[in-house]
Each structure stands twice: as C-alpha cells, then as structure tokens.
C-alpha positions in Angstrom: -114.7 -20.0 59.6 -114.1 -18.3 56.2 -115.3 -20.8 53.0 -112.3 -22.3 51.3 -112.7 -22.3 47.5 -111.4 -24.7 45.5 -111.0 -25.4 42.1 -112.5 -28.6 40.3 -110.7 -30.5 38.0 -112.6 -29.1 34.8 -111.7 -25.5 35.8 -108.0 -26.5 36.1 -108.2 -28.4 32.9 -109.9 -25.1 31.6 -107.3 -22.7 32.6 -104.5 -24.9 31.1 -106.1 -24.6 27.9 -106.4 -20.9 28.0 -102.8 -20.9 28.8 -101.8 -22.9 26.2 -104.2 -21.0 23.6 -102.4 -17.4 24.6 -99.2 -18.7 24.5 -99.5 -20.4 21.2 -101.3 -17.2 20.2 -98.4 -15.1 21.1 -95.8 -17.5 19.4 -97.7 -17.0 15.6 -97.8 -13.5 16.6 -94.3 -13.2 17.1 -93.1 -15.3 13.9 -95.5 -13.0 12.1 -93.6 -10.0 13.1 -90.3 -11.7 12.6 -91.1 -12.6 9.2 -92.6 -9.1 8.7 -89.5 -7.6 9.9 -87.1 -9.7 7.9 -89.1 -9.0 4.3 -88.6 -5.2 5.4 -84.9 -5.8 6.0 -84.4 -8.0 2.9 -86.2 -6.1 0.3 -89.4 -7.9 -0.2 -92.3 -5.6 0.8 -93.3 -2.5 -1.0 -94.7 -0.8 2.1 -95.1 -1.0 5.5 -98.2 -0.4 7.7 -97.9 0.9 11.6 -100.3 1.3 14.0 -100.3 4.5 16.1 -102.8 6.4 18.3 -104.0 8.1 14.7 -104.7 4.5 13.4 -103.2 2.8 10.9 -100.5 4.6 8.6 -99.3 3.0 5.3 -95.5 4.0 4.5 -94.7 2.9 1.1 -91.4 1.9 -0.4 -91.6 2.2 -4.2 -89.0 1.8 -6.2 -87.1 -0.6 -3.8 -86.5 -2.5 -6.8 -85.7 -0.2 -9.2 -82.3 0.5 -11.0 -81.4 3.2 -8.7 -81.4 1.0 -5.8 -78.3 -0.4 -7.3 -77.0 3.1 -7.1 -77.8 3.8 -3.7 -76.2 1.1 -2.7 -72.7 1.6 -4.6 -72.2 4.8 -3.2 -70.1 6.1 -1.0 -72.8 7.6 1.0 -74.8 6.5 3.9 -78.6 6.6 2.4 -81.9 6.4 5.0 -85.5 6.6 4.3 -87.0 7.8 7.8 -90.3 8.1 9.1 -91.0 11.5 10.5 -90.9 9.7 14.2 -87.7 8.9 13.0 -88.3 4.8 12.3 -85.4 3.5 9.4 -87.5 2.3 6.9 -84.6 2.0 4.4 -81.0 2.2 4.9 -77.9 1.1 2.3 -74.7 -1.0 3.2 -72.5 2.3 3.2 -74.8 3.4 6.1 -74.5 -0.1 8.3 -71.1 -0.1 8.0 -70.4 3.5 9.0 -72.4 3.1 12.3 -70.6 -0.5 12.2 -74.0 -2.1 12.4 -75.5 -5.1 10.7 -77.6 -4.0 8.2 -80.3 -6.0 9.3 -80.2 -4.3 13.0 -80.2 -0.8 11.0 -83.3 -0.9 9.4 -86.7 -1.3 10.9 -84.9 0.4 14.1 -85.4 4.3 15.3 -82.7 6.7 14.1 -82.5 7.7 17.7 -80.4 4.6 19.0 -77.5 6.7 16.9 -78.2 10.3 18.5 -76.7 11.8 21.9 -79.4 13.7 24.0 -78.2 16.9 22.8 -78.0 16.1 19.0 -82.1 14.4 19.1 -83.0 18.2 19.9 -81.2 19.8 17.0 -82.5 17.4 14.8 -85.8 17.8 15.6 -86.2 21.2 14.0 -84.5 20.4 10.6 -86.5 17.2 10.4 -90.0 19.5 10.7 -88.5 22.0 8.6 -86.6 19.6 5.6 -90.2 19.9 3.8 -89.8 23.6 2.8 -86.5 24.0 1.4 -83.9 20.9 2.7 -81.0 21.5 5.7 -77.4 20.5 6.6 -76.4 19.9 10.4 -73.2 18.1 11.3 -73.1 16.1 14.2 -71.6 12.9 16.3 -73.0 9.3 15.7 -72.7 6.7 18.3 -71.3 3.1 16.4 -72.5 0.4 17.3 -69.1 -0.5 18.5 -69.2 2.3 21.1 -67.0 5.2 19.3 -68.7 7.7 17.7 -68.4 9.4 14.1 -68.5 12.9 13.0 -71.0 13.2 10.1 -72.8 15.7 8.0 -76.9 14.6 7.5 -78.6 16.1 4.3 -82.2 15.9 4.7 -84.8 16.4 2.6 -88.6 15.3 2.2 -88.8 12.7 -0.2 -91.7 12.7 -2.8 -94.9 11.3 -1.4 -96.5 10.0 -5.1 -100.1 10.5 -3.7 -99.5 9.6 0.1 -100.5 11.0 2.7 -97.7 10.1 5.2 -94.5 12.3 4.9 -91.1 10.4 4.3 -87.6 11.9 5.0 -84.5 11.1 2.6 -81.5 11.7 4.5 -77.9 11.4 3.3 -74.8 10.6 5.9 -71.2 12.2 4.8 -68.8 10.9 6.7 -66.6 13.5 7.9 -63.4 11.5 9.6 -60.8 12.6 6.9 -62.3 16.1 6.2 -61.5 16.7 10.1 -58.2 15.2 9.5 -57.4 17.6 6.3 -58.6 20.3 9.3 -56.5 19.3 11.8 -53.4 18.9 9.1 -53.9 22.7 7.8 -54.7 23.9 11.5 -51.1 21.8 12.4 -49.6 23.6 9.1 -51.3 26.9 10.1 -49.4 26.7 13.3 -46.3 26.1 12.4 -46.5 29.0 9.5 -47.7 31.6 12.1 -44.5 30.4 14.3 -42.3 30.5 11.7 -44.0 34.2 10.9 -43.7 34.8 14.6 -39.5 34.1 14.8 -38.9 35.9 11.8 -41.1 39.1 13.2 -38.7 38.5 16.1 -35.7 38.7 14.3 -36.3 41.4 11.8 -37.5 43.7 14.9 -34.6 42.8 16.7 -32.2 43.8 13.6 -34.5 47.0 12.9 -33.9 48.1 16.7 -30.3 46.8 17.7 -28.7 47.9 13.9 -30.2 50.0 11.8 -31.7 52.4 14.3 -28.2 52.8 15.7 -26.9 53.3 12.6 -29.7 56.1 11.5 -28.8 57.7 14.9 -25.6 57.8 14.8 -26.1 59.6 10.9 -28.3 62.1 12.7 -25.4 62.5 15.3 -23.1 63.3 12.3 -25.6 65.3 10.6 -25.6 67.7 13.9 -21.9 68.0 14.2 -21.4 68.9 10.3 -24.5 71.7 10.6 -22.6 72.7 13.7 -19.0 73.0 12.0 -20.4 75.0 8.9 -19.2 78.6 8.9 -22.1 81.0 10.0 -21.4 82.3 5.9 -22.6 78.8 4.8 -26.3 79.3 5.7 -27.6 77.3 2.7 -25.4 74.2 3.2 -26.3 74.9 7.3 -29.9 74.2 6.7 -29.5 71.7 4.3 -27.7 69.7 7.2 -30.2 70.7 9.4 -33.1 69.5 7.3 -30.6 65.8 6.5 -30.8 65.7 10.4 -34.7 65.9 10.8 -35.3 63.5 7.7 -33.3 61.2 9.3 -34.8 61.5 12.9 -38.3 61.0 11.2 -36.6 58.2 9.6 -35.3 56.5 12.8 -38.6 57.2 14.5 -40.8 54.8 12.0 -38.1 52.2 12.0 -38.6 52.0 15.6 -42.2 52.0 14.9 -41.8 49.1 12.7 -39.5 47.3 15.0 -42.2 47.7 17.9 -45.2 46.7 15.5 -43.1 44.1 14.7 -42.5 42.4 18.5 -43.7 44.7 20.5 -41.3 44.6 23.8 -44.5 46.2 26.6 -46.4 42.9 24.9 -43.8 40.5 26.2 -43.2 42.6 29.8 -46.6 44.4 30.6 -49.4 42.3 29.0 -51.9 42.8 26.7 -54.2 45.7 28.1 -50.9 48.1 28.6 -50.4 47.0 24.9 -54.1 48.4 23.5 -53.2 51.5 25.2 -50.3 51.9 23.6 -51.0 50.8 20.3 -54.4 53.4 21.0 -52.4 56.3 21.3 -50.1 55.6 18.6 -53.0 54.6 16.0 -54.9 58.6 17.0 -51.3 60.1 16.8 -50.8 58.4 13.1 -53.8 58.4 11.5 -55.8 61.4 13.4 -58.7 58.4 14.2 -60.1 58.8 17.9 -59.9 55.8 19.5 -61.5 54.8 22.6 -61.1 51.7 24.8 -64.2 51.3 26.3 -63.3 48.6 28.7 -59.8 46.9 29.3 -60.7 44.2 32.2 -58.2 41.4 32.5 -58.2 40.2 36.1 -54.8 38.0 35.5 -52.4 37.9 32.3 -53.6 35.7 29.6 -51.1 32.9 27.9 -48.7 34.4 25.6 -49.9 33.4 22.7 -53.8 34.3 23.0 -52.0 37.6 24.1 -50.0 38.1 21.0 -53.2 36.6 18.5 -55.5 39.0 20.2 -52.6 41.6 19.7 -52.3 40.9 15.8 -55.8 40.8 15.3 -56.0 44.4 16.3 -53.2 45.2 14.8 -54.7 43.9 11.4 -58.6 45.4 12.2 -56.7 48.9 12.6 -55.1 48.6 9.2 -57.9 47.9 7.8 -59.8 51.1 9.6 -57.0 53.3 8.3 -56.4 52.1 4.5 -60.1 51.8 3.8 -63.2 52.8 6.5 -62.4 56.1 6.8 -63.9 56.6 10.0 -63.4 59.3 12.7 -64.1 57.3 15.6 -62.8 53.4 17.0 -63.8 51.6 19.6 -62.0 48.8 21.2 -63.6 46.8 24.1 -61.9 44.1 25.7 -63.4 41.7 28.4 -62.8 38.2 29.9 -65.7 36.0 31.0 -65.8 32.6 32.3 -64.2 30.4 30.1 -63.2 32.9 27.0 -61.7 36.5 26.3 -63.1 38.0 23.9 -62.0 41.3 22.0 -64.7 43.6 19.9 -63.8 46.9 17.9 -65.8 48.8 16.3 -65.3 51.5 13.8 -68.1 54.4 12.5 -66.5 54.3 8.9 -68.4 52.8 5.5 -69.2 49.6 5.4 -68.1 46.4 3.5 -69.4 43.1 2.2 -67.4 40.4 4.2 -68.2 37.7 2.6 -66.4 39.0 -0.8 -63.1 38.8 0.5 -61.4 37.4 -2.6 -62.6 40.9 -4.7 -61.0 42.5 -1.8 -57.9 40.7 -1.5 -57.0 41.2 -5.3 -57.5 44.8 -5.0 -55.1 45.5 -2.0 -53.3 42.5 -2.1 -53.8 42.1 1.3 -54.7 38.7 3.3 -56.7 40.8 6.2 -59.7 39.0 6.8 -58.6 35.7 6.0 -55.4 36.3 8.0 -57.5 37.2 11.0 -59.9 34.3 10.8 -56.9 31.9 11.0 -55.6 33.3 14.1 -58.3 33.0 15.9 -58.6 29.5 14.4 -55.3 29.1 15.1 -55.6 29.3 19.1 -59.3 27.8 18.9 -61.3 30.7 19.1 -63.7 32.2 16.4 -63.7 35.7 14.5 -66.9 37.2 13.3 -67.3 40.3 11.1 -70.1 42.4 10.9 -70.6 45.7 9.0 -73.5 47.5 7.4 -74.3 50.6 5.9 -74.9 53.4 8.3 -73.6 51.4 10.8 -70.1 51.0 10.5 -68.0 47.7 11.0 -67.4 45.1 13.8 -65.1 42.6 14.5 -65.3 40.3 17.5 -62.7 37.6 18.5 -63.7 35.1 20.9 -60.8 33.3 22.4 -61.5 30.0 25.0 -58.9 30.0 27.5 -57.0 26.6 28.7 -56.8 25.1 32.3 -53.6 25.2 32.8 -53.7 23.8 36.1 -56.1 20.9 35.4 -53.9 20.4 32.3 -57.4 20.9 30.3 -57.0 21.5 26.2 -58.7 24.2 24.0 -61.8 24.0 23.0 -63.7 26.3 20.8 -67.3 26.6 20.6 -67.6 25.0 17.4 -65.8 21.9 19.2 -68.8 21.9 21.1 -71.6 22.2 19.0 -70.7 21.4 15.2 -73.6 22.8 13.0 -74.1 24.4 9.3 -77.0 26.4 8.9 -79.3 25.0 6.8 
C-alpha cells in the first residue's frame, strides 16, 4: 500500500495564512496602481516611471501645470504626449471626445486600441522617423463607440530637457468636414463636367447638322458660279475657285471641331477605335508621330471612364502641340485587374508641374488642373512626370465598378489615405 499524507492542523493553519498574506498583498498592490493611475489621469504627478526588460525608465511630464496647459486644452485640436511604445501619457479633452472616450480611459492607455492593423504599420515608420524632421499621415481612428474617424496626426519629438527617454507630441486634425467640403466640390465637379458634357453635345450637334450644311451648300454655289463664268473671265474663275477651297478647308475643321467636340466612333466603337482615330488625325495636324504602343481592352469600359480617358488625351495632346515641341508621342493603354489605366508620353522639353498657376496665366489654359479633376472626377488619379532630357509623362489610373455586384468606385487614395511627410 502507498503512504497516505496528510496535513496537520498547523500546516493548514499555515497555508491559510500565506493565502491571506498574498491576497492582502495583491489588494495594496492593486490600490497602489489605481491611485497611481488616477494622479496620471488627474494631473497630479510630474512623471511616470515603467518597468521594461531595459529596467526602469522615468517619463517626465513638465509643465503639466503650466499656462499652456490651459491652451492645450482650449483648442480645437486633439493633443497626445506618447511614449515611443506608443503608451498616452497625456491627452487633452478635444482628444477624448473625438475618439468619444472618457478622458480618463484615454490616458495611461496604448495608442494602439485606436489603430486598424494596417494603420499600426504606417505609423510605425513616422513614429521612428518624427525625431529628424516631423511627418503628416492621415488615417481612420476607431471611437470608442465603434465608428471610426478620418484624422490627420502631426508628429513630432518633443524636447527631452536632459532625459534620456524620447517623448512624441502628436497633434489629431479631425478631418470629417474637410472630406465633406471634398465630397461637396467632387458633387459640384460632377455636375459642371455634365453640364460641360451636354453643352459639348449640343454645340457639336449644331456645328454638324447646320453650319456644315450651310458651308457645303456655299461650296456647292461657289462650284456652279466658277462653272457659269465665261472662259474670258479667268480672274473672277479662279477667284471662285479659290472661295470654293477656302470654304471646303473651312467645313473640314468645323467638322473637326464638331467631332472633337462629341466624337460619334466614341459613342458607337469604343474607346481604342477612338485613340486611333484621334492618332492619325493628331500626326496629320500637327506632323507629331504618334504611336500607340498597346490598345488592350478585352470588353468596352462604362461610358463615362470612356469619355474621361478620351478628354484626358485629348487635353495631354494639346498640350504636346502648343508647347513640348516633340517629334515623337506615345500612347499606351492597358486594363489590369481592377483599373484601366492610360500613359502617354511625349520626347519634347520638359516642364515644372507643380507651377501650374505660372502656366495657367500665361496660356490661359486650365490643362493640368482640368485633367486632375477628371480623373478625380470618376475616382481615379492623374500623375505628371517630366524632366529634362527626358520628356513628359502623364498616367491616368482609372478603378473600374462592379457593375454586376452593384460595387461603388473606389480609388486608391480611398484605400490608403496618406501625405508624405
């Protein structure tokens, strides 16, 4: 038989004790942090010491007290004091009430409980990188209340007076009615570029159904009063004859107009039959080779990508004829997954882009700009590139819509909203 042990009464009584010791032990540990925790969050304390695998680290907060506290905490700002592990060691009111948190839940917590997956990894960067020269990064915080808020975070090492531990100052913009002014001008964008649109429409229809009739039947008249002229009225014959090819010319760039204007193979062929044509009749204009490198559209794309696409190259092709003076164009067009995208390149001189109000005062032209808000316009993004040597490009990335799933547009900067720092 195996010995049975058993405990005596003074072991028992032993063992209770100990309990009773740890537990009690653990209960004035406990108020001690609470009370710790709540002179943090109140205001009290000057600085706060945390353990960590490196030992002990002292965080101070000077000037809690001082008269620009009172600032911070008027503004209209959300204000944080982080550790570089990202631990609130300071936040204002504006900042608890934009994450719709009680303040004392805010601070003394980890900056993380507000962060998607995706946003902790950008921020990591900027957060190492805040001590050389400061950064910007917008991004989604999650409320408390379960929606989220679009913000913009300044950040920016704070003066360490003699420390040894590096603090982060970060600023919060909230950014809920600057996306509503940009969803108000992208709403007043549309409808101008509609209203742009029918009037396009109309004008073309009245160049083609009116006044090219009109020029032709002139030219028709022109013939028939060259043809009528006695053979002794050779100078008035070749005056007529000369009225008659003026006007021909004439009636030929109205029609050109007209089809720049609403171009009818747009509508009835798509948009790759439409760079071909609007290829050949650029070269024939202007004397400019152009090349389409590669026109791959497996199915026709909605009408209005189609038509933006269309008036962005319309616009880039100005541009290459008024100022570039460049022999050679290329256009490439391709879609991919989720997004078309349209780049042309011309070997001409190069331009600053981003001085596009200098440029728009000397043509009087809205070219760039107009071209951005296209793209904008349909949810895509236009980038312009051009150095010396090495001519200019323009590339317009579209995102195409699920039609079928009734899916919306959404542009890459939908996705990820970041400034560069």
């Amino acid at each position: 038989m195996k010995p049975t042990l058993k405990s005596s009464k003074s072991e028992k009584l032993k063992l209770q004790c100990f309990s009773v010791s740890a537990f009690q032990g653990l209960t004035a540990r406990l108020a001690v942090a609470e009370e710790t925790v709540r002179a943090i969050r109140s205001g009290e304390v000057d600085s706060v010491m945390v353990a960590g695998k490196e030992g002990s680290q002292v965080f101070t907060l000077d000037g809690a007290e001082h008269d620009y506290r009172l600032l911070i905490e008027s503004m209209n700002e959300g204000a944080l004091m982080l550790t570089v592990k990202k631990m609130i060691l300071y936040a204002n009111e504006r900042f608890a009430r934009m994450v719709k948190c009680p303040l004392e839940q805010v601070t003394g917590s980890s900056f993380r409980r507000f962060l998607s997956t995706a946003d902790r990894a950008m921020l990591r960067p900027l957060m190492k990188q805040s001590a050389k020269n400061g950064s910007k990064i917008q991004m989604l915080l999650n409320c408390g209340d379960g929606s989220q808020l679009p913000v913009q975070l300044s950040i920016q090492e704070l003066d360490r007076n003699g420390s040894d531990q590096l603090t982060i100052g970060m600023v919060v913009t909230d950014l809920t009615e600057s996306r509503r002014n940009e969803e108000r001008l992208r709403a007043l964008t549309h409808r101008v570029v509609q209203a742009q649109e029918a009037e396009r429409g109309r004008v073309a229809l009245e160049l083609h159904d009116h006044i090219t009739q009109l020029l032709c039947a002139i030219l028709v008249r022109c013939q028939t009063l060259a043809n009528q002229l006695p053979a002794r009225e050779k100078p008035l014959k070749r005056e007529a004859l000369k009225l008659r090819e003026l006007l021909g010319e004439a009636a030929v760039e109205v029609e050109r107009i007209s089809h720049n204007l609403r171009p009818s193979v747009l509508e009835n062929l798509g948009l790759a039959a439409v760079l071909r044509d609007t290829g050949r009749e650029f070269t024939e204009r202007t004397g400019v080779v152009l090349t389409l490198a590669s026109v791959s559209l497996a199915v026709r794309l909605p009408g209005d990508i189609e038509l933006t696409l269309y008036r962005i190259l319309q616009e880039a092709l100005e541009n290459v004829a008024l100022h570039a003076r460049a022999r050679h164009v290329k256009v490439n067009l391709t879609m991919k997954d989720d997004f078309v995208q349209l780049v042309i390149h011309d070997d001409g001189v190069s331009f600053n882009p981003k001085n596009l109000s200098a440029r728009r005062k000397k043509h009087g032209r809205l070219g760039l700009l107009g071209m951005h808000e296209r793209a904008a316009y349909v949810g895509g993004t236009l980038n312009v590139h051009s150095a010396p040597g090495k001519g200019t490009t323009v590339t317009a990335i579209i995102p195409l819509i699920d039609r079928a799933s009734g899916g919306g547009r959404r542009s890459r900067a939908d996705r990820i909203r970041k400034t560069k720092p």
